[in-house]
VEXDREN-2710 file (C-alpha; in Angstrom, 1 decimal):
% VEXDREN-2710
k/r/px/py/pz
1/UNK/-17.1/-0.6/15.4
2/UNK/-17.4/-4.2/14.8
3/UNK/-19.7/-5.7/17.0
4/UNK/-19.0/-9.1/19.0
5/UNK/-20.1/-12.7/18.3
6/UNK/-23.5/-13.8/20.6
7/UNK/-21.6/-17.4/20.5
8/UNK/-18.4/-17.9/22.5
9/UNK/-16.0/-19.6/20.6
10/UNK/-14.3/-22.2/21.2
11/UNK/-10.8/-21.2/19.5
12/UNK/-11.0/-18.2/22.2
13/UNK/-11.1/-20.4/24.4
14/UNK/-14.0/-19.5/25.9
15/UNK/-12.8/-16.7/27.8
16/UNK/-14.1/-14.1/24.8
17/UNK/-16.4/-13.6/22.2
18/UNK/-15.0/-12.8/19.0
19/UNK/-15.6/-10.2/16.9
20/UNK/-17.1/-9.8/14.0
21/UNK/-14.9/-8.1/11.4
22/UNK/-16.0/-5.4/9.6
23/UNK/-14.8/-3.1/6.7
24/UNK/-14.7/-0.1/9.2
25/UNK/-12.7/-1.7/11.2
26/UNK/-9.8/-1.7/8.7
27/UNK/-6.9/0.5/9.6
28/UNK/-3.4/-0.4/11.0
29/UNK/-2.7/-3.3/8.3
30/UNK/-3.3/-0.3/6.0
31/UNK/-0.5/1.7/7.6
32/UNK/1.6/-1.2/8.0
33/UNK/1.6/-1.7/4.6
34/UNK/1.6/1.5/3.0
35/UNK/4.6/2.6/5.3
36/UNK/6.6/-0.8/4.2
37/UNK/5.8/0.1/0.6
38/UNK/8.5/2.5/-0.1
39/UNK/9.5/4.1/-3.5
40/UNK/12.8/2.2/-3.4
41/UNK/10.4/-0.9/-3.5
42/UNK/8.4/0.4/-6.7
43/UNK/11.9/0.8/-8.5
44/UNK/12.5/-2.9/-7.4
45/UNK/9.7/-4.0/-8.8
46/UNK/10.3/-1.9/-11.9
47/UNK/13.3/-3.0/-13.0
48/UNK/11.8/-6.8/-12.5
49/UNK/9.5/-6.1/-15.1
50/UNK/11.3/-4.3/-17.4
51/UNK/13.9/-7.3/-17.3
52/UNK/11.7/-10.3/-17.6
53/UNK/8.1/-8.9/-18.3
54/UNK/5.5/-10.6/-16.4
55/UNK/7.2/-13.4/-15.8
56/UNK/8.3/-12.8/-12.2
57/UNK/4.6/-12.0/-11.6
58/UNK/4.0/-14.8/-9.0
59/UNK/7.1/-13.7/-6.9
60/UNK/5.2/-10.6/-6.2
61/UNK/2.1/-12.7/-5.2
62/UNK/4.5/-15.2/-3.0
63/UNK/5.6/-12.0/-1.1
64/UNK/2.8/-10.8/-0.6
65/UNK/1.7/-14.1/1.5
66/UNK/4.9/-13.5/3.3
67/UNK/4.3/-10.2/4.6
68/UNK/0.3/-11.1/5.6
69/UNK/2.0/-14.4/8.1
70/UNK/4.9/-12.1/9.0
71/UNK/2.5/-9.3/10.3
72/UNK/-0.6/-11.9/11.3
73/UNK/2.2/-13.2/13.9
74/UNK/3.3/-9.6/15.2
75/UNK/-0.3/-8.9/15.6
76/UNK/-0.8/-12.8/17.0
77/UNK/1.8/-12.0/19.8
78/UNK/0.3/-8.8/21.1
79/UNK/-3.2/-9.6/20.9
80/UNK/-3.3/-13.7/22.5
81/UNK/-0.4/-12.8/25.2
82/UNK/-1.2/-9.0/26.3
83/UNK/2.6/-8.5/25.7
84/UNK/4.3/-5.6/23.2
85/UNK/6.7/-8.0/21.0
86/UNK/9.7/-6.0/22.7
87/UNK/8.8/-8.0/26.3
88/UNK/8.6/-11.1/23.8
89/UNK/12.4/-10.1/22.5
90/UNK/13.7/-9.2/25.9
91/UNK/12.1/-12.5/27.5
92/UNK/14.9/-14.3/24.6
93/UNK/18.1/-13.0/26.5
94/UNK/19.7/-9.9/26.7
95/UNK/21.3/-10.1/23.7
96/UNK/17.8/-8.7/21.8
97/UNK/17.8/-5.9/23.6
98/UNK/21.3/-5.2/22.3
99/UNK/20.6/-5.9/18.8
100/UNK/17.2/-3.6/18.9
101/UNK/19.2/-0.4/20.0
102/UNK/22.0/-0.4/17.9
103/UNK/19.5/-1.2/15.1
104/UNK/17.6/1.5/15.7
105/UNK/20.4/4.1/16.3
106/UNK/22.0/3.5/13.3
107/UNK/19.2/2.5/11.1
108/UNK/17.0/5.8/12.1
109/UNK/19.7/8.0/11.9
110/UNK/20.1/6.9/7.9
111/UNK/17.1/5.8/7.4
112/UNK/16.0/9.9/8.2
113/UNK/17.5/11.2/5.6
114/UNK/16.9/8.6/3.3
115/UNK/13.4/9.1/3.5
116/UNK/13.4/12.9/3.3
117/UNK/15.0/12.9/0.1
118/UNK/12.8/10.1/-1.7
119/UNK/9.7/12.6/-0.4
120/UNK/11.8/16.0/-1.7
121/UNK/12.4/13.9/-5.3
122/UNK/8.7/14.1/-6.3
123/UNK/8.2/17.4/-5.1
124/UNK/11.3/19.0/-6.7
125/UNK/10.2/17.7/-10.0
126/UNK/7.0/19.2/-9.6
127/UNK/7.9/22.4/-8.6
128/UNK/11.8/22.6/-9.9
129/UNK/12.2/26.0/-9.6
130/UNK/11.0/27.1/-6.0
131/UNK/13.7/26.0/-4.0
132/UNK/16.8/22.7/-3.7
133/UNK/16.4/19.2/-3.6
134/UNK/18.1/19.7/-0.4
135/UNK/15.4/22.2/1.4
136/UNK/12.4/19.9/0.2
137/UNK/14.1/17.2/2.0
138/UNK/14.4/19.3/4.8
139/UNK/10.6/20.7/4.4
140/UNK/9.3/16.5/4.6
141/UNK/11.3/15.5/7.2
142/UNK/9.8/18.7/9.4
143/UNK/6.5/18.3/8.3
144/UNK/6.4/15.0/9.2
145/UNK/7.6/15.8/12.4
146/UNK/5.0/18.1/13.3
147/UNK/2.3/15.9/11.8
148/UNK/3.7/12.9/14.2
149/UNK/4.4/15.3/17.1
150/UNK/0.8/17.0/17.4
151/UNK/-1.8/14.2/16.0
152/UNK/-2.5/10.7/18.1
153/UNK/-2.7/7.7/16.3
154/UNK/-6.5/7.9/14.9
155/UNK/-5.8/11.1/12.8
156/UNK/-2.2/9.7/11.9
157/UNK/-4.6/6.2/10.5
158/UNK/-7.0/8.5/8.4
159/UNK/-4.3/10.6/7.0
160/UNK/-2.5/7.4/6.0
161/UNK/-5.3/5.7/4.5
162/UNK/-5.9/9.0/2.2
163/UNK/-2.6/8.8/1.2
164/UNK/-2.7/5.2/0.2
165/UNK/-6.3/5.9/-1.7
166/UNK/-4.5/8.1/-3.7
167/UNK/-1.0/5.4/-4.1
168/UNK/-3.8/3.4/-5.3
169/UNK/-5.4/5.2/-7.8
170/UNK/-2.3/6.4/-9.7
171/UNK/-0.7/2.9/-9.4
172/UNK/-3.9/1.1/-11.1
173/UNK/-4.6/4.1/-13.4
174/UNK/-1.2/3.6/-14.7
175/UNK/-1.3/-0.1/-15.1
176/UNK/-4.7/0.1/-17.1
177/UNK/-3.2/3.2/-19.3
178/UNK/-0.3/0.9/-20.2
179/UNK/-2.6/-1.9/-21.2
180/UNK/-1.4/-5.0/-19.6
181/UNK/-1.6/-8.7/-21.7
182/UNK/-3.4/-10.4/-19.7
183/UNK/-2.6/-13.9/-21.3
184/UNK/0.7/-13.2/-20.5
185/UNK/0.0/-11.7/-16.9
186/UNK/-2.0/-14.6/-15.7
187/UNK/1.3/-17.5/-17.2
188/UNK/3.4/-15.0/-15.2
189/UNK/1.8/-16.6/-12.0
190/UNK/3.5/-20.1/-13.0
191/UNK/6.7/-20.3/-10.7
192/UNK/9.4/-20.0/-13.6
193/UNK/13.0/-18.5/-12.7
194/UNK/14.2/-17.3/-16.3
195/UNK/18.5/-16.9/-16.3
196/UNK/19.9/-14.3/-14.2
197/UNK/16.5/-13.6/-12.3
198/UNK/17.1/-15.6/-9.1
199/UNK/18.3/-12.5/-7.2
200/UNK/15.1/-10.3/-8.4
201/UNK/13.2/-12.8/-7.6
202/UNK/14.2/-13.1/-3.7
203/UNK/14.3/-9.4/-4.1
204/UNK/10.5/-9.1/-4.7
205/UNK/9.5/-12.4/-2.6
206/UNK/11.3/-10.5/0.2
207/UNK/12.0/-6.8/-0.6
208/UNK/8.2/-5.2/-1.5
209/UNK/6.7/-4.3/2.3
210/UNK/9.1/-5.5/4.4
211/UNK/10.7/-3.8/7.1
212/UNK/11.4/-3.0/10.5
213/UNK/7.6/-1.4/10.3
214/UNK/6.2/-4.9/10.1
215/UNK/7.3/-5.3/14.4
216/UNK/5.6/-2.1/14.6
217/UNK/2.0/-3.7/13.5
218/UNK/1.0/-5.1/16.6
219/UNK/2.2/-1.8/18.5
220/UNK/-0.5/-0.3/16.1
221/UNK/-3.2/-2.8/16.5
222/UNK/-3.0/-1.8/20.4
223/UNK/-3.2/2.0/19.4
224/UNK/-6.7/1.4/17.8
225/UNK/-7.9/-0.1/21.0
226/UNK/-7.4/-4.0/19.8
227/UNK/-6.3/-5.2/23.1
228/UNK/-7.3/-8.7/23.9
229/UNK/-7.7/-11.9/21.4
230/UNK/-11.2/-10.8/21.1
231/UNK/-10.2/-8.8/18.0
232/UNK/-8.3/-11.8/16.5
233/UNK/-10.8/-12.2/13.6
234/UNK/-11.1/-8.3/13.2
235/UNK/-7.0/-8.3/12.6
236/UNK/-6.8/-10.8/10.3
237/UNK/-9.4/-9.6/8.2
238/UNK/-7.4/-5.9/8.3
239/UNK/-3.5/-7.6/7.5
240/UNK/-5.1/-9.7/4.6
241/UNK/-6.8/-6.5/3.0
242/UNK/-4.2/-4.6/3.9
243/UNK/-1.6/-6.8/2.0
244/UNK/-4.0/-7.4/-0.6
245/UNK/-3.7/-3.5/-1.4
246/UNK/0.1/-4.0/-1.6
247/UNK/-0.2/-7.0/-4.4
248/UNK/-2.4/-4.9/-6.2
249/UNK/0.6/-2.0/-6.1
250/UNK/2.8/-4.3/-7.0
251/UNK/1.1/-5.9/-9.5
252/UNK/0.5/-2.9/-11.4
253/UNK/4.2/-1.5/-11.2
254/UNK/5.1/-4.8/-12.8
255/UNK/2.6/-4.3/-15.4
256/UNK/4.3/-0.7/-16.0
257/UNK/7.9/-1.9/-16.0
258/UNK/6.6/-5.3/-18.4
259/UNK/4.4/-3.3/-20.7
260/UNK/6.3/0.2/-20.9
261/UNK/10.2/-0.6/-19.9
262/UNK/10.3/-4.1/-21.0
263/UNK/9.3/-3.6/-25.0
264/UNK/11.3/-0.1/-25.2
265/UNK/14.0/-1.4/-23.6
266/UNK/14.4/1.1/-21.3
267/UNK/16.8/1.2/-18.4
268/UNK/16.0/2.6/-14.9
269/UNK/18.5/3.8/-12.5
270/UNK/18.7/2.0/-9.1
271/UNK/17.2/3.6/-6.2
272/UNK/14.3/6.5/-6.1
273/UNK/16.1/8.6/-8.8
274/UNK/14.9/5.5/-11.1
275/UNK/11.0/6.6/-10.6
276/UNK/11.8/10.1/-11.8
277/UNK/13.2/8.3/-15.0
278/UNK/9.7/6.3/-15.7
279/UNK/8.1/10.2/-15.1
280/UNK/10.3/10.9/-18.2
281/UNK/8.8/8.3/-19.9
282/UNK/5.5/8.1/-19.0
283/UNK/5.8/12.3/-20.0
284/UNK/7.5/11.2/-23.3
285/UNK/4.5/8.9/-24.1
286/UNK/1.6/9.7/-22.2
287/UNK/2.1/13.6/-21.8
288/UNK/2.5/16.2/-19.0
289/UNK/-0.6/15.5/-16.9
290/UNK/0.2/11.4/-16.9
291/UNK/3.1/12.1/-15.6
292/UNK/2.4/14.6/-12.9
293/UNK/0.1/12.7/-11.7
294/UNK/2.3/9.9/-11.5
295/UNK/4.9/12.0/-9.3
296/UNK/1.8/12.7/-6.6
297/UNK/1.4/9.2/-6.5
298/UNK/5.3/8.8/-6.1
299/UNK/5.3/11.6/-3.4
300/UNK/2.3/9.7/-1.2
301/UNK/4.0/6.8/-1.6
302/UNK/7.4/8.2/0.3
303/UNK/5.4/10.1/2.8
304/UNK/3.6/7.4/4.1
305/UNK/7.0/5.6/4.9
306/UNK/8.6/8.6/6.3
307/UNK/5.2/9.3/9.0
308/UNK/4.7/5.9/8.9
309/UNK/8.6/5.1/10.7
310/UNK/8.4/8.5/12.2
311/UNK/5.1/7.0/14.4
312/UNK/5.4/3.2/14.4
313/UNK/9.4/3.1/15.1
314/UNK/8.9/5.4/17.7
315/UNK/6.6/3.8/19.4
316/UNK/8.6/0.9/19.6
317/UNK/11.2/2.7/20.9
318/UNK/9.2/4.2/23.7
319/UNK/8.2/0.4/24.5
320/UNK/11.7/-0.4/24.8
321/UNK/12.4/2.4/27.2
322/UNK/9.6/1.6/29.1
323/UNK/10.0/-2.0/29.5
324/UNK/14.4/-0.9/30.3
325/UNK/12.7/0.8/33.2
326/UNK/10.4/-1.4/34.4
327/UNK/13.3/-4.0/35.0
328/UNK/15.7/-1.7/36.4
329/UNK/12.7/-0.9/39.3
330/UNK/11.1/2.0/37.6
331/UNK/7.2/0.9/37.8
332/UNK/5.2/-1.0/35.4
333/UNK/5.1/0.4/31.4
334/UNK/2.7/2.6/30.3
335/UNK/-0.1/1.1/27.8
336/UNK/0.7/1.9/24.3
337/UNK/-1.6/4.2/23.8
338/UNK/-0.3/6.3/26.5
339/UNK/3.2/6.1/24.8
340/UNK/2.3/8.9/21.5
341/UNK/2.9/11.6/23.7
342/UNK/6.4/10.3/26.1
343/UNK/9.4/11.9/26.3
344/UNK/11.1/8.9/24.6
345/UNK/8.4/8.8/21.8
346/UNK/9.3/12.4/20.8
347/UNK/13.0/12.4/21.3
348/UNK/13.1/9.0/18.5
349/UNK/11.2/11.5/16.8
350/UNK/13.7/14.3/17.0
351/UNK/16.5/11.3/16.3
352/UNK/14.9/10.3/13.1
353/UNK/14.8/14.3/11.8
354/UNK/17.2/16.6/12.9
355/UNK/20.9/14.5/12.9
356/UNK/19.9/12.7/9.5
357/UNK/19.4/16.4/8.0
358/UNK/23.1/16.7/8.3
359/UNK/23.3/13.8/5.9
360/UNK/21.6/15.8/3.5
361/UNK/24.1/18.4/2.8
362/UNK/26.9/15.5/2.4
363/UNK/27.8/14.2/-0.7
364/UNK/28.6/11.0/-0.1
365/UNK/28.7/9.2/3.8
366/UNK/30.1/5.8/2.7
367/UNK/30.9/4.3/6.1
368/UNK/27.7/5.2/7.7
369/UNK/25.9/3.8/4.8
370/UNK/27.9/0.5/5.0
371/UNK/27.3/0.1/8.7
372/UNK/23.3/1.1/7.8
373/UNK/23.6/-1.8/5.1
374/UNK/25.0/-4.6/6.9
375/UNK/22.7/-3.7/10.7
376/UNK/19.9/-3.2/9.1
377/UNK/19.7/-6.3/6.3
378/UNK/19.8/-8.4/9.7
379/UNK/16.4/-7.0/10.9
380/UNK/14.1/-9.2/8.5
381/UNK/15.8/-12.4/9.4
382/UNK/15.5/-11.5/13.0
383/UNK/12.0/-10.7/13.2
384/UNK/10.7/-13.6/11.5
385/UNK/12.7/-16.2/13.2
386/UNK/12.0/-14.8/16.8
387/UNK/8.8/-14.5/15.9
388/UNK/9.4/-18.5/15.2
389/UNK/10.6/-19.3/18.9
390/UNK/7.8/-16.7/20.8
391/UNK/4.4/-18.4/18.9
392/UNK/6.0/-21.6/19.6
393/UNK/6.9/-21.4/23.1
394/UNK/5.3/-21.6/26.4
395/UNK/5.2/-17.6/26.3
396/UNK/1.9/-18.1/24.2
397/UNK/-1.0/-20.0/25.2
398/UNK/-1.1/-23.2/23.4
399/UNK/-4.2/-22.6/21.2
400/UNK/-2.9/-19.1/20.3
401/UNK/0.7/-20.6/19.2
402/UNK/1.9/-21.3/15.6
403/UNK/0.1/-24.4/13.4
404/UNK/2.4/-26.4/11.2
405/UNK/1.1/-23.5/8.1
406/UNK/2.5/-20.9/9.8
407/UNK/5.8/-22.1/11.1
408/UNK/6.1/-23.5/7.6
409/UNK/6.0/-20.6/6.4
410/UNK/7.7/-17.9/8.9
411/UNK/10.6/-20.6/8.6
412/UNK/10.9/-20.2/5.0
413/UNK/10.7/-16.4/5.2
414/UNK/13.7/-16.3/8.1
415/UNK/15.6/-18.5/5.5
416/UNK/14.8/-16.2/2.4
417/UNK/15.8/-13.1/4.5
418/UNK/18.9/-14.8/5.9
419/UNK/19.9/-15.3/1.5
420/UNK/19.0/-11.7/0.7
421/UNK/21.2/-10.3/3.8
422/UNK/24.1/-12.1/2.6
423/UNK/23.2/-11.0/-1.0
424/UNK/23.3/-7.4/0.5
425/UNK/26.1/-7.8/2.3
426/UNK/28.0/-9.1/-0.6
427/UNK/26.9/-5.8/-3.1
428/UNK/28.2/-3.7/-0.5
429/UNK/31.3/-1.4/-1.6
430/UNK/33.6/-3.2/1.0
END
């Protein structure tokens, strides 16, 4: 553990030494972002590629920034103000608190079987003839339900973090095998928006990373035992690696889609199906064992997001149980380390598997997904501009509260997610 400063300083304050970062301290920026990293994300970025080659490059890079102030303010509001970001939305009006649960009804029922069946893809590709599409779904979404139920956060971090090691290894061995221009990589970082690229552009300034699990950071950062604005330093240095990791995914899946889609002129399908296309490639050009390997990266790459919502959205949702009944008179809420093991931890767990595996065995549930579409493109917006009106009120101490940087940014992000929910609204099958 990172040990603490001999100087108080003043940005603390003075009420706390700061501590020193450290490499071992790195762990819930690491979950954050592998669990926002989905494969739907890797397809996004894909397609960009194979599109306009490297030319999008710095879009990536811009997101990336995005998600680091994004998930540096979650972790801002829990650490300087002792308060889960739940009792910051529910201090904004009731009208938060009615948003949050008919988000997270909706979204997690969806959501459930939506990642079950991007986890089942890989594995039913790799092993096609022991049993359905439909049973490996079923297999992930209970194995991650066991994991969850029976492991506290510590072993869910190290788990997560081999997961990503091996995300990382496949993502960067692929980019090298592929051999990347890097003349042309590095004049892909000039902000250029070629014709008919403006709305994969937003996608992948706003798209890679970002989801409901970036709220769920700081509730992580107060599972490792970062409870005070002591650890500041220590979370900043884990969000930037953390998000660091994710521009180097990213990177490299542009370098894929630039240097191996974008010549051939091959088209991917939309959605997760579209990485089992590129495992056809890479198998058509590379061989067998290139693309196996590439469809164990593509199946750490789903699980993480599935245990990564299974654990982080249902702690939030224990938090908002907790804090519903500490108003209505029921005693103060638990910490958040205490919440892993709840009654309303587990039963969002049983939420997020068992009703979404009747999803699985219908063809196609058009009105559920519509109402999935248009609730849950509103979280993004949400979540950055709240976070907006919390750093910058008199619910933060003033030396903890937003700098003009940061509200410069976090402003711009609420904007950007406000254009790509009406975009996704818009594409929906009205």
């Amino acid at each position: 553990m990172a040990g603490a400063e001999t100087v108080r300083s003043e940005e603390a304050g003075g009420s706390a030494p700061l501590r020193k970062p450290g490499w071992r301290s790195i762990g819930p920026g690491i979950v954050v972002a592998a669990t926002g990293v989905g494969a739907g994300d890797l397809v996004a970025t894909l397609i960009a590629g194979s599109k306009f080659g490297y030319t999008l490059l710095w879009a990536a890079v811009v997101g990336c920034l995005v998600k680091i102030a994004l998930a540096e303010a979650a972790g801002r509001w829990h650490l300087a103000t002792g308060r889960t970001l739940f009792d910051g939305w529910r201090s904004l009006g009731a009208w938060t608190t009615v948003y949050f649960v008919g988000y997270v009804v909706v979204w997690g029922f969806v959501y459930g079987a939506a990642a079950m069946s991007s986890s089942a893809l890989p594995l039913s590709a790799l092993f096609p003839d022991v049993m359905d599409l439909k049973w490996w779904a079923v297999l992930c979404g209970l194995t991650g339900l066991v994991f969850v139920w029976f492991n506290r956060y510590a072993v869910f971090e190290k788990v997560m973090t081999v997961l990503v090691g091996v995300m990382f290894v496949v993502t960067v061995y692929l980019a090298v095998r592929v051999t990347p221009h890097l003349g042309s990589a590095v004049a892909g970082l000039a902000p250029v928006l070629p014709e008919g690229s403006l709305v994969y552009t937003l996608g992948l300034i706003g798209g890679v990373g970002g989801t409901i699990t970036l709220a769920a950071y700081g509730y992580w950062v107060n599972a490792k035992g970062w409870n005070d604005i002591s650890w500041i330093r220590v979370m900043r240095l884990d969000n930037r690696v953390a998000y660091l990791t994710t521009g180097i995914f990213v990177v490299a899946m542009l370098f894929v889609g630039a240097e191996l889609l974008h010549s051939s002129g091959v088209a991917l399908a939309k959605g997760d199906k579209g990485l089992l296309d590129l495992g056809e490639v890479l198998e058509t050009r590379y061989g067998t064992a290139t693309a196996k390997l590439f469809l164990v990266g593509f199946f750490a790459t789903s699980f993480t997001s599935l245990i990564g919502v299974w654990h982080g959205v249902s702690l939030m949702f224990a938090d908002f149980v907790a804090r519903f009944r500490e108003q209505r008179g029921g005693g103060a809420a638990a910490a958040v380390v205490e919440r892993e093991k709840s009654l309303p931890f587990r039963a969002y767990l049983l939420w997020l598997t068992f009703p979404p595996i009747s999803l699985l065995f219908l063809d196609q549930p058009f009105g559920l997904v519509i109402v999935y579409g248009v609730i849950g493109a509103f979280f993004m917006p949400f979540l950055a501009l709240t976070l907006v009106w919390l750093l910058n009120s008199e619910r933060t101490p003033r030396q903890w509260r937003n700098g003009v940087l940061s509200n410069a940014v976090l402003v711009a992000a609420g904007l950007l997610f406000v254009v790509l929910c009406v975009q996704q609204v818009r594409e929906l099958p009205w």
